[in-house]
C-alpha positions in Angstrom: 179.6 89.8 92.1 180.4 93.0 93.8 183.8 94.2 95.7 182.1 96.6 97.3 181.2 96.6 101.2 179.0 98.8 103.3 181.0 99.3 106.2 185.2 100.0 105.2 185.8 99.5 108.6 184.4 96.6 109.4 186.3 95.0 106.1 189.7 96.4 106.8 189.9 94.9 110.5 188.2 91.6 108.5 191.8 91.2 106.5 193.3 90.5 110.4 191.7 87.8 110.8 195.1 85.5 109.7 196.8 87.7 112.1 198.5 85.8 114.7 200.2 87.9 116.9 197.5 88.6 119.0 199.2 91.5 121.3 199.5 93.1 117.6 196.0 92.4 116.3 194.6 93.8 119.2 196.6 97.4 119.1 195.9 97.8 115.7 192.0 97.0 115.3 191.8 100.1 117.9 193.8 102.6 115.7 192.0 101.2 112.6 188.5 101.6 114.4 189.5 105.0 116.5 190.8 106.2 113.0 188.1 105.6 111.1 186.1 107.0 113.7 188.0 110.2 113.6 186.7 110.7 110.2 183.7 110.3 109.8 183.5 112.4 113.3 185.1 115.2 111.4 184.1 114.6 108.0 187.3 114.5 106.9 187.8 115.7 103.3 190.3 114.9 100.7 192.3 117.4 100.9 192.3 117.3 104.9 193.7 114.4 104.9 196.1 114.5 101.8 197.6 117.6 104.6 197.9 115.1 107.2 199.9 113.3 105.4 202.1 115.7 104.1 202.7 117.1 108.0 203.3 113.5 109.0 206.0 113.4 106.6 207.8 116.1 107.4 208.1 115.1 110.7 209.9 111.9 109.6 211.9 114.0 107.2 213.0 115.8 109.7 214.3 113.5 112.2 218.1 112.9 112.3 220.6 111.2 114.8 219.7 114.1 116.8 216.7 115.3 116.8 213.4 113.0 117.0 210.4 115.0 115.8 208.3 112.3 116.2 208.9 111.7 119.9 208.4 115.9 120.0 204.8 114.8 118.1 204.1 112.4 121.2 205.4 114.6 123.7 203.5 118.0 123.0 200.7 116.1 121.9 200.3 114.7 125.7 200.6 111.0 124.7 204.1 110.2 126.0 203.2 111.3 129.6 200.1 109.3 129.1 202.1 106.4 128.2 204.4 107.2 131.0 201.4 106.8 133.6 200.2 103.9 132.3 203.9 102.2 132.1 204.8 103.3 136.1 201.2 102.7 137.2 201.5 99.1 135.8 205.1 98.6 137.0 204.6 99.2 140.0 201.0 98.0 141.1 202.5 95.5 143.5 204.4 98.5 145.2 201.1 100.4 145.8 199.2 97.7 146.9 201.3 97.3 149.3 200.1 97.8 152.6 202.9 98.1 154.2 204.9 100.7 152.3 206.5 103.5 153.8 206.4 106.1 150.8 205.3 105.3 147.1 207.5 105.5 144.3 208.6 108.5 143.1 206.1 110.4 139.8 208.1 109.4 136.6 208.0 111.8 134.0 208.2 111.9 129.6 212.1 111.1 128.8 212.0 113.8 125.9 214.1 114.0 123.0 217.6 115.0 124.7 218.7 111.9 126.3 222.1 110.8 125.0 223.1 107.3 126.3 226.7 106.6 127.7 227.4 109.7 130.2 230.3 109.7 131.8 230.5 107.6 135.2 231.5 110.3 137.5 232.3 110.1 141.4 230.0 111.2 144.3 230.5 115.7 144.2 231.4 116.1 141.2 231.0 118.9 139.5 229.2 118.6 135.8 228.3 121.9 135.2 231.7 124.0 135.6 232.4 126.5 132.8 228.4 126.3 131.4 226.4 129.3 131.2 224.4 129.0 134.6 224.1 129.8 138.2 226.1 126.6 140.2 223.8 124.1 142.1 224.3 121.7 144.5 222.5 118.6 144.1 221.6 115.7 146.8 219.5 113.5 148.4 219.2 109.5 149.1 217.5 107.1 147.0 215.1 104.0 148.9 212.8 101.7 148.5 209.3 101.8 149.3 210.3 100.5 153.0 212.8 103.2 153.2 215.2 101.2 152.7 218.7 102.4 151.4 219.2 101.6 147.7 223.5 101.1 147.3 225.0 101.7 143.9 222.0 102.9 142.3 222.2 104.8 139.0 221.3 108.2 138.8 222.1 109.5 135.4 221.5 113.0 135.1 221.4 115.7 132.2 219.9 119.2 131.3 220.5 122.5 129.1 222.4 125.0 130.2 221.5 128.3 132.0 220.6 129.8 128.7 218.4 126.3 128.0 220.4 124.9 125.4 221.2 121.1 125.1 224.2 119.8 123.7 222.8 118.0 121.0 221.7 121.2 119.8 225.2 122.6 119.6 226.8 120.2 116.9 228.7 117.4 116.9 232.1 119.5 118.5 229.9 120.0 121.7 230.6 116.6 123.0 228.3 115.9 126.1 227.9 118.0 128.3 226.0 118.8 132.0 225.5 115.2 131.8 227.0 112.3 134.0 226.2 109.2 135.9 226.6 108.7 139.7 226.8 106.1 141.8 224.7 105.8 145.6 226.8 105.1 148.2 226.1 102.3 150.8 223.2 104.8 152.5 222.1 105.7 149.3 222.9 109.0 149.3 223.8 110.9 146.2 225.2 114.3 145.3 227.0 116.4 142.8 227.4 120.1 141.3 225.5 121.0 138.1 223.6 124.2 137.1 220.3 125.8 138.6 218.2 124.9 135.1 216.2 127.5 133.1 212.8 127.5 131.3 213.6 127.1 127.4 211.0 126.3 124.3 211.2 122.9 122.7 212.7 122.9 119.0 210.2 124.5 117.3 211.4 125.5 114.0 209.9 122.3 112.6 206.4 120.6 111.7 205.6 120.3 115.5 206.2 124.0 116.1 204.1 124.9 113.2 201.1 122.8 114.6 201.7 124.9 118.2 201.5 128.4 116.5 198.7 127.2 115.0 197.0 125.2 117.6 197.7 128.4 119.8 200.1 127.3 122.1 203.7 128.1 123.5 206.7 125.8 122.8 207.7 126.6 126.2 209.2 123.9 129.0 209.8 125.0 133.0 213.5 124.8 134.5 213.9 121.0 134.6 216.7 118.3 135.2 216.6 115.0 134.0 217.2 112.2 136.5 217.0 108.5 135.3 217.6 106.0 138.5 217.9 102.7 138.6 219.1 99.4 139.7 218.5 95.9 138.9 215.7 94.6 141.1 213.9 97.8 141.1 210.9 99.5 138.9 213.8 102.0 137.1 212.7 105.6 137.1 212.6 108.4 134.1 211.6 112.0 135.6 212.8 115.4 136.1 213.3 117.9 139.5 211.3 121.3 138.2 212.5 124.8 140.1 209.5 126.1 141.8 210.4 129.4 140.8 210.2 128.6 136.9 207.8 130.2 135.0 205.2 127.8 132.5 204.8 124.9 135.1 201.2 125.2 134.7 201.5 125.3 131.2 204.3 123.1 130.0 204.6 122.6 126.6 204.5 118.0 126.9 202.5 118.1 130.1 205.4 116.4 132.0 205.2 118.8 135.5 203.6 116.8 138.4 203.4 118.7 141.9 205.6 116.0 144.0 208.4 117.1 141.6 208.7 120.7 141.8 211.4 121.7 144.2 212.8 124.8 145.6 216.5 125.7 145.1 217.3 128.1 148.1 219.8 130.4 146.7 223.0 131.1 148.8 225.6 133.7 149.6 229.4 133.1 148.1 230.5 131.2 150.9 230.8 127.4 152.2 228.8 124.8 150.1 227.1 121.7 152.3 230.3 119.6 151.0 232.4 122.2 152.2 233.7 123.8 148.9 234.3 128.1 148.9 232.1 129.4 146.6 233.2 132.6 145.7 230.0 133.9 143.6 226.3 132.5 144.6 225.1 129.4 144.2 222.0 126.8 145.0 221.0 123.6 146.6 218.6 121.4 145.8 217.6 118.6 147.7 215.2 115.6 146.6 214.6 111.8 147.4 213.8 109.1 145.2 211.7 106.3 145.8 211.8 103.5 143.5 209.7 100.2 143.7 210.5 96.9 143.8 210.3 95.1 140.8 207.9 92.4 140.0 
């Protein structure tokens, strides 16, 4: 009596066969047969793989409370704005077979690794970014449904580095939050507040992930973004960012999270009056955007 089996594959996804989570089974034949696949494609040696391993551990090693190198993995490696296509594309199917519809909803976008939950809630024109390193901006716009209809007391919870780039999760625990907040739409769905015109900046890489981008070739580098996460029960809820035109590296951002219908210009202004009527006295920037979110299902 032999152990031994021609085909490894075939006998590894053969031990499922008491599986019965089914949604499970299925997810992880494919990564056993795509895996296997992967080497024999390559020919994968030893000492390859022993490598793999190692670089795969180091990326869990270095993972803390505040920094997630595996999400950094998924995100330069393009899978997280995959996954982000499929999620909205499936969210929302009912939206954009809808006939009827006015706009579509708005491109969603990877959540990256700087998203601290709790913000502050914060009134309509407030101002998040005062005292930060940064040129002021002045953010608004109205929020709708897919038959331009106003959404009222819809979320949009909105963070970003600082004009030099930096998050603050990457300055410590004393930081606190900060350039972060939550707002509230008002019965028209319009929202606004202050924060800071945001700057290009690389993505940590001082770690595993940035050793496989030197070595793959690539820059760590992300365009200007803010973060904007809007939602409200009864509605698809929305993860994306507003990109500044003039950024550099939107055609080559580092997690492949630009999409055209969210790059915006910020018009740069005079010292002056502000559209909410506030003095400026050094320059400053307005950005304007409108969301679109889609019913839920």
């Amino acid at each position: 009596m032999t152990h031994q089996t021609a085909d490894i594959t075939q006998a590894v996804l053969d031990r499922l066969d008491g599986c019965t989570d089914e949604r499970f089974k299925q997810i992880l034949s494919a990564v056993i047969r795509h895996a296997h696949a992967l080497v024999r494609e390559v020919d994968l040696t030893p000492d390859e793989w022993m490598a793999a391993i190692q670089f795969l551990t180091r990326v869990g090693q270095t993972c803390d409370t505040k920094r997630q190198e595996f999400i950094l993995l998924s995100d330069t490696l393009g899978i997280s704005m995959l996954v982000v296509q499929l999620e909205q594309a499936r969210r929302s199917a009912k939206a954009l077979q809808d006939k009827t519809a006015r706009a579509m909803p708005t491109e969603a976008t990877v959540q990256g690794p700087f998203y601290w939950e709790g913000a502050p809630e914060l009134p309509l024109g407030a101002d998040i970014g005062e005292g930060m390193p940064g040129e002021p901006a002045y953010y608004s716009g109205r929020v709708t449904d897919t038959h331009g209809r106003p959404i009222a007391r819809c979320c949009v919870d909105v963070w970003s580095g600082d004009g030099e780039g930096v998050y603050d999760m990457q300055m410590g625990e004393e930081a606190g939050m900060r350039l972060r907040a939550r707002f509230y739409t008002d019965d028209e769905g319009h929202y606004r507040f202050w924060s800071i015109k945001p700057t290009y900046y690389p993505v940590p890489d001082d770690g595993p992930v940035g050793d496989m981008l030197r070595r793959m070739g690539r820059h760590p580098n992300r365009p200007g973004h803010i973060h904007m996460m809007v939602y409200r029960d009864g509605y698809v809820p929305l993860t994306t960012h507003l990109f500044a035109a003039d950024s550099p590296y939107l055609d080559s951002d580092a997690v492949f999270g630009v999409r055209d219908s969210l790059i915006v210009p910020y018009e740069k202004h005079a010292p002056g009056t502000a559209p909410d009527g506030r003095r400026m006295d050094r320059p400053f920037h307005t950005c304007r955007y409108d969301f679109t979110l889609a019913p839920a299902a």
